[in-house]
ROFI-875349 format. One line per 5 residues: their letters; for each residue y, z negated, x negated of C-alpha. Coordinates in pm, 1 decimal, m for minus. Each point is the difference from the previous one (the first is absolute). Layout:
# ROFI-875349
A	Y/Z/X; ... .
//
This chain:
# ROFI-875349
XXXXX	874.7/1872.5/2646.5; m45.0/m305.5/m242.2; m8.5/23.0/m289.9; m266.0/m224.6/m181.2; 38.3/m224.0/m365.8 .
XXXXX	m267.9/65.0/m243.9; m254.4/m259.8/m85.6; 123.0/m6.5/m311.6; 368.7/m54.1/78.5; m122.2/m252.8/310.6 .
XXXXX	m189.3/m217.0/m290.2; 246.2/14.2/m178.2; 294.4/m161.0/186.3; m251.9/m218.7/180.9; m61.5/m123.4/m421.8 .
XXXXX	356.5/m91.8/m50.4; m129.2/m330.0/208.7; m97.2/m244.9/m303.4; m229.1/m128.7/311.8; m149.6/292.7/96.1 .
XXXXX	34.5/125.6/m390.6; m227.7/m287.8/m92.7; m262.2/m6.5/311.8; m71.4/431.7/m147.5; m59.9/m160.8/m332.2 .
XXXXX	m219.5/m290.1/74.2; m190.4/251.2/183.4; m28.1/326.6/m209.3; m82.4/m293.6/m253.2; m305.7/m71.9/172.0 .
XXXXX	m97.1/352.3/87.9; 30.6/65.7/m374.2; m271.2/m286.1/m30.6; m250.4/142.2/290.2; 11.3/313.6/m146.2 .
XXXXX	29.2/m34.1/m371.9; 271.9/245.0/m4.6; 343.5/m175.3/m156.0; 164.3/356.4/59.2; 25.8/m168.8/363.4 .
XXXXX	241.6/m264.8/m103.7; 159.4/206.3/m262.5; 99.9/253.8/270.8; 115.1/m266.8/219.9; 220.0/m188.5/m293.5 .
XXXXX	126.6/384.6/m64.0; 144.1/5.1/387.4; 156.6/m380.3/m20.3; 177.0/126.4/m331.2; 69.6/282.8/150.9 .
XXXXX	172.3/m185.6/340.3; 157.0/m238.1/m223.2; 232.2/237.8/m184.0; m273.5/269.1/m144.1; m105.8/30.0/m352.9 .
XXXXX	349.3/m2.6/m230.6; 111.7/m319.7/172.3; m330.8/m190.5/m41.4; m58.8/140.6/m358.2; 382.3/m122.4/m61.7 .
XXXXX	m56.4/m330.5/140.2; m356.2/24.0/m227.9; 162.3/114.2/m317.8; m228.8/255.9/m5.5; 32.5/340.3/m64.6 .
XXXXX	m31.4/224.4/348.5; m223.4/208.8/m160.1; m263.4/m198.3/m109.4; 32.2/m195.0/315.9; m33.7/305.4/226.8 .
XXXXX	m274.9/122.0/m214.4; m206.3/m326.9/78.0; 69.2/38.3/369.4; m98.6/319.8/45.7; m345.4/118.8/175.7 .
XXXXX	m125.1/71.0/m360.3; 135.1/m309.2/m145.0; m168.3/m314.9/m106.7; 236.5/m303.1/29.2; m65.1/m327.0/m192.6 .
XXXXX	6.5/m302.6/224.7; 329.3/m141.4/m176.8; 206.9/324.6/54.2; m129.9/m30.5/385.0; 61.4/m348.3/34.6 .
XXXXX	377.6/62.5/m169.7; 26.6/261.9/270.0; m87.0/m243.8/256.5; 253.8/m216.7/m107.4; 300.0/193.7/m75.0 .
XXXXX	m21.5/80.5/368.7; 77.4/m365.0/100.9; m374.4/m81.6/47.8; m265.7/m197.7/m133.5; m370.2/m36.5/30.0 .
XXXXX	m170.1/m312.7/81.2; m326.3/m109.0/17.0; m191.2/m207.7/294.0; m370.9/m165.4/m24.3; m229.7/238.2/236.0 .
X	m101.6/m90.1/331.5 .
//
């Protein structure tokens, strides 16, 4: 019989990608907007961090505590922009804005 990833572990490897890494931002990003929910994108910068080395190696590369920085990523956390967008880029990724179609 075979045996079957998780979802999880699936999105995770495929999130190793900086491509594919940045195409599940962009659009959990957007789906945060629709919605009015940020919790979408913070759950989705939690799973890059957590395919690019997991929380000590981002908070390292941060200089943040691990700690705090869980704490902001959890489900009951509320993450400032900055501490998302220093996520974001201690992963090796950027955000970048486009004008609207």
């Amino acid at each position: 019989m075979r045996k079957y990833k998780s979802y999880k572990t699936h999105l995770i490897e495929k999130l190793k990608d900086p491509e594919y890494a940045s195409a599940y931002l962009n659009a959990c990003l957007e789906e945060s907007f629709e919605n009015k929910d940020m919790g979408i994108f913070q759950l989705a910068v939690r799973d890059v961090v957590e395919a690019h080395g997991g929380m000590t190696a981002i908070s390292s590369k941060m200089e943040v505590s691990r700690e705090s920085f869980y704490r902001s990523l959890s489900q009951k956390g509320k993450a400032r922009f900055s501490t998302l967008m220093n996520a974001i880029k201690a992963c090796g990724l950027e955000l970048e804005f486009h004008p609207a179609h």
